[in-house]
N, C-alpha and C positions, 0 to 999 in steps of 0.2 A: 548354711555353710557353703563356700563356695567350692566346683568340684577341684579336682587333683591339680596344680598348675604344671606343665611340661619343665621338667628339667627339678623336679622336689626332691625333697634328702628326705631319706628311707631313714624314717625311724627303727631304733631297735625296742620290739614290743618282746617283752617276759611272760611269762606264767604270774599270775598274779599270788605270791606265794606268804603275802606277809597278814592274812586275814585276819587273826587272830591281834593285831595291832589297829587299835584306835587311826582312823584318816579322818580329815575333816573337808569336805569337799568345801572348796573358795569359789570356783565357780563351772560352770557347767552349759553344755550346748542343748539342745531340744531331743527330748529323747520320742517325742511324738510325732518328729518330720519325717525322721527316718530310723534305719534299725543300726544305722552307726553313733553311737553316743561317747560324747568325752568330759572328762571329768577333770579339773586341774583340785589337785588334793594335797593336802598338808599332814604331816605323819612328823613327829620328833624332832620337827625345825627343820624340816628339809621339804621340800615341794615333789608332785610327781605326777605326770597327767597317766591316767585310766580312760582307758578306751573298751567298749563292753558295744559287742557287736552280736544285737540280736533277731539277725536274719537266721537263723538255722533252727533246728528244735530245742537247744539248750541256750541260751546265753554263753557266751567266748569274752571273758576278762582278760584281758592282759593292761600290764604298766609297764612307764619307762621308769631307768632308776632314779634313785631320789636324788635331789641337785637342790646347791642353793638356790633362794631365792630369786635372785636376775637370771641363773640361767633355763632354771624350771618357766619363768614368764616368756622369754624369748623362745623357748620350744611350743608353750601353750598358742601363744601368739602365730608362731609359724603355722600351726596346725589348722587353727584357727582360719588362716588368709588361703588354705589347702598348698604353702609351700613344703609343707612335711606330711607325709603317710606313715 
């Protein structure tokens, strides 16, 4: 993944609060390169990328909220290219 590019829009990351609800991960970054991993997820017909950052002694979950489809891709995407954190 490449790192942060100067001038990226600040994702808003949540508590990951909906556990108890079925997601079905669509697609995902290497969680063996490093301890930042992301998840682009599907939950009740809405999209939602997970980010699970396990540098620390626990694992740190957080998601953004669920969005349709095109705009759940274009944030995964951004992320993706390190235009979004």
């Amino acid at each position: 993944m490449p790192p942060e590019q100067a001038g990226c829009v600040a994702v808003r990351w949540m508590r990951e609060t909906r556990r108890t609800v079925r997601a079905r991960v669509v697609a995902h970054t290497c969680d063996h390169c490093s301890p930042l991993a992301y998840e682009l997820c599907a939950s009740g017909g809405l999209l939602f990328v997970r980010r699970t950052d396990r540098s620390g002694d626990r694992p740190e979950v957080r998601e953004t909220e669920r969005l349709p489809d095109a705009r759940a891709r274009r944030l995964w995407l951004t992320v993706l290219l390190g235009r979004a954190r």
